[in-house]
C-alpha positions as CSV (number, residue, x, y, z in Angstrom):
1,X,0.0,0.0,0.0
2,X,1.3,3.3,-0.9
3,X,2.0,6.4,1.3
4,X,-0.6,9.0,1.6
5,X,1.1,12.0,-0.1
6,X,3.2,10.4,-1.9
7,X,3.9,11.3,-5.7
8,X,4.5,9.6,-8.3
9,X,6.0,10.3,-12.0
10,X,4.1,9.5,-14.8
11,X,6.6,10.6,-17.4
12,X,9.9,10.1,-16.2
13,X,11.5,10.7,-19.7
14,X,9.7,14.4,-20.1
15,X,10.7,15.6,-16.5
16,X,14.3,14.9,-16.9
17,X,14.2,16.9,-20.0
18,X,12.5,19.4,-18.5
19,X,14.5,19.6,-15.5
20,X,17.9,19.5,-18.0
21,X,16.9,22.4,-19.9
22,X,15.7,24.1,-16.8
23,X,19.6,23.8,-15.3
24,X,20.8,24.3,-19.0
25,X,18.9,28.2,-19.0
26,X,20.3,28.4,-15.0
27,X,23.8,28.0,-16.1
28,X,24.0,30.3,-19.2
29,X,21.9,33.1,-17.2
30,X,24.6,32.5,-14.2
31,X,27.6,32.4,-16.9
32,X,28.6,29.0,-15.4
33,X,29.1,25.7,-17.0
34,X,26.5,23.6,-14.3
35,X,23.4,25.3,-13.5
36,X,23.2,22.6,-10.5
37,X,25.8,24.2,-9.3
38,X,24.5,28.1,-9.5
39,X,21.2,26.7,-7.4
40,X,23.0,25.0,-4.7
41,X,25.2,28.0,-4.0
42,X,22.2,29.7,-4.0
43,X,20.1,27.9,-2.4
44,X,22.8,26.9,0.5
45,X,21.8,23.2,-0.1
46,X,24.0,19.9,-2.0
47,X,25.0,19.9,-5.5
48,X,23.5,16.2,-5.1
49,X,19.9,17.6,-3.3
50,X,19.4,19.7,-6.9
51,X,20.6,16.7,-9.1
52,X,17.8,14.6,-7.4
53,X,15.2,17.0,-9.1
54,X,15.7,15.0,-12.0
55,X,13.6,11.9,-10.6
56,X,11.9,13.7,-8.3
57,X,9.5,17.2,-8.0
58,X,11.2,20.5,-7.1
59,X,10.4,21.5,-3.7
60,X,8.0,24.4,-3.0
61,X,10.5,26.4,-0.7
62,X,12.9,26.4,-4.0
63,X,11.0,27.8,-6.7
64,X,11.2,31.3,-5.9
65,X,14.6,30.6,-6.4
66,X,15.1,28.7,-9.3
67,X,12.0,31.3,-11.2
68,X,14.9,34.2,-10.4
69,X,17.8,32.3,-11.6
70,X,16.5,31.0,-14.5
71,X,14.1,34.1,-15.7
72,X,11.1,32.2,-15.8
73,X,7.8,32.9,-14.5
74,X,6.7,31.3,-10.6
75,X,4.0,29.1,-13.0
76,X,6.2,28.1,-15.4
77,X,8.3,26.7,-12.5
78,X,5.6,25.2,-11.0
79,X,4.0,23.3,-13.8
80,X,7.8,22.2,-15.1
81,X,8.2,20.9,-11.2
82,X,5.0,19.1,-11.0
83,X,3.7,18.6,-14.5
84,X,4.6,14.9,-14.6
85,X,4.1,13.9,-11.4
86,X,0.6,12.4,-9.3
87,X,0.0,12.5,-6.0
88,X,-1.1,8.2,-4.7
């Protein structure tokens, strides 16, 4: 039995590619070559916490953050964070 809450992605393929190009436009915006990197430092969280984005939603407190960074709007974030995932 699953865990109340718990999400689930429908389209694994699709969010890492969104999440990718999300870091791509984070890096080139920042000037840097890792756009995981620019976050974390950011952020003041692990290179390894933003690299699990890729398989898993962005967190909430974060996309304030990563809407700033990356020059995209807070809904844009927010349906690239939880477009492909459902809640079980």
């Amino acid at each position: 039995m699953p865990k109340i809450g718990q999400t689930k992605c429908i389209n694994n393929d699709a969010h890492y590619e969104a999440i990718t190009a999300l870091l791509e436009t984070v890096a080139k915006r920042g000037k840097k070559r890792r756009g995981d990197v620019v976050i974390a430092y950011e952020e003041d969280i692990s290179v390894y916490a933003v690299r699990m984005w890729l398989t898993r939603p962005i967190p909430k407190k974060h996309w304030k953050t990563v809407a700033r960074l990356s020059g995209y709007s807070l809904e844009r974030v927010e349906k690239i964070a939880t477009q492909h995932f459902v809640t079980v």
